[in-house]
N, C-alpha and C positions, 0 to 999 in steps of 0.2 A: 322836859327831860326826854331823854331818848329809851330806846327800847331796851339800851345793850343798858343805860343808866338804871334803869326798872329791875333790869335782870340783878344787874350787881346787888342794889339792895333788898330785891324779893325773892329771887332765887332763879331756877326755872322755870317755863310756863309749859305746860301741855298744850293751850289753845290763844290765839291772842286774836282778838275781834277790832275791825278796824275798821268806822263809819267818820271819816275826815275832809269828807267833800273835795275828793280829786288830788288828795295830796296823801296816799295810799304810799305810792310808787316811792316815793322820798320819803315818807316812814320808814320802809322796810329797807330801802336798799340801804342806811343809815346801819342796819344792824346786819347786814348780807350777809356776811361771813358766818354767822350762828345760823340764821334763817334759814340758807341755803341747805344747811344739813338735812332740814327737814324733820327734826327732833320737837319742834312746833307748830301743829297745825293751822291754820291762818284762817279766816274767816271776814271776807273783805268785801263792803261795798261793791256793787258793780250794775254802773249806769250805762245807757248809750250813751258815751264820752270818747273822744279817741284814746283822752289818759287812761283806759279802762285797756284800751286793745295792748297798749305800751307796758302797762303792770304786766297782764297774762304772760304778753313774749317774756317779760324780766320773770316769772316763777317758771316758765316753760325752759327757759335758760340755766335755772339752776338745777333741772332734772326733776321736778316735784313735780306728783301725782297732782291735776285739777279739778275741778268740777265744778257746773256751771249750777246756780239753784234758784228755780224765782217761784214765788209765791203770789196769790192774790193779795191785793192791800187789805177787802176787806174779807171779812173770816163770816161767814153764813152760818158759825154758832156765836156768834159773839154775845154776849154777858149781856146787852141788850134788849136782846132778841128782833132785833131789827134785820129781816130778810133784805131789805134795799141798800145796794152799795151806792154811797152818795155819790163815788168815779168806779162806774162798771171796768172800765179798765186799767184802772191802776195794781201796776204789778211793782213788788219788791223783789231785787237780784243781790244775790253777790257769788262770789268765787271762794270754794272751801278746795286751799291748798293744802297738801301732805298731812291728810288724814290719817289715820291709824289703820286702818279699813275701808274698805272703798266704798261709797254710801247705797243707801237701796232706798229708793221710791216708794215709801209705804202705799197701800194700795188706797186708804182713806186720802191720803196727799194726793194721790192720781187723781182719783173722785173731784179732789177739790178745785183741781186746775192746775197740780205745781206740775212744774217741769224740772228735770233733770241730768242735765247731758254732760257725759267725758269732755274733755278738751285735752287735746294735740296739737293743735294749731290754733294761732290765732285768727285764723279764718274762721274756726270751729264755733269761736266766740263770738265773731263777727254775726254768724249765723243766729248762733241761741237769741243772740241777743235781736237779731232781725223776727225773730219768731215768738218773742214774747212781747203779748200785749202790755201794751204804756198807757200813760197819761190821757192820751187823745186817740181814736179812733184813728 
């Protein structure tokens, strides 16, 4: 079912979360026309992928505020209590599109390692995402 399908029967959404392994970009453009309003904020996977630099320019195109967000994978208070990250550099990303407010970098989230950069350009993305630690060293 598609997005605009959801909407019919569920109404409106405030935020819609979208983790579809590179097939982001054809989700959303499937429903552009509402999307682009920017009346939903978007909250989207984002890998080093080229389809990642192709979505950004498709929400950078509809005029919507971006932002870039990546976390560490593992979380150094975790329920565990396990101080060792089994992948010291595994980061999780995505892109939080036409938010309600522009976000702020809590100061414990800085501590922790995230990052959080504006995006203007897909260069911009190109960048964040050159400077956030992955997978492998």
């Amino acid at each position: 079912m598609t997005l605009a399908g959801l909407r019919a029967v569920n109404g409106p959404y405030d935020l819609i979360k979208l983790d579809v392994e590179g097939m982001e970009a054809e989700v959303l453009q499937a429903d552009a026309a509402n999307l682009a309003s920017g009346e939903t904020a978007l909250w989207i996977e984002c890998n080093e992928d080229p389809r990642a630099l192709d979505l950004c320019a498709m929400l950078l195109s509809w005029g919507l505020p971006v932002h870039y967000f990546a976390a560490p994978a593992h979380n150094r208070g975790n329920h565990a209590g396990n101080p060792v990250p089994a992948v010291p550099w595994a980061y999780e990303a995505g892109l939080l599109a036409a938010p309600r407010r522009p976000p702020e970098l809590l100061p414990e989230l800085r501590q922790a390692g995230c990052i959080l950069s504006r995006i203007g350009t897909v260069g911009d993305l190109t960048e964040a995402l050159w400077r956030t630690p992955r997978w492998g060293m």
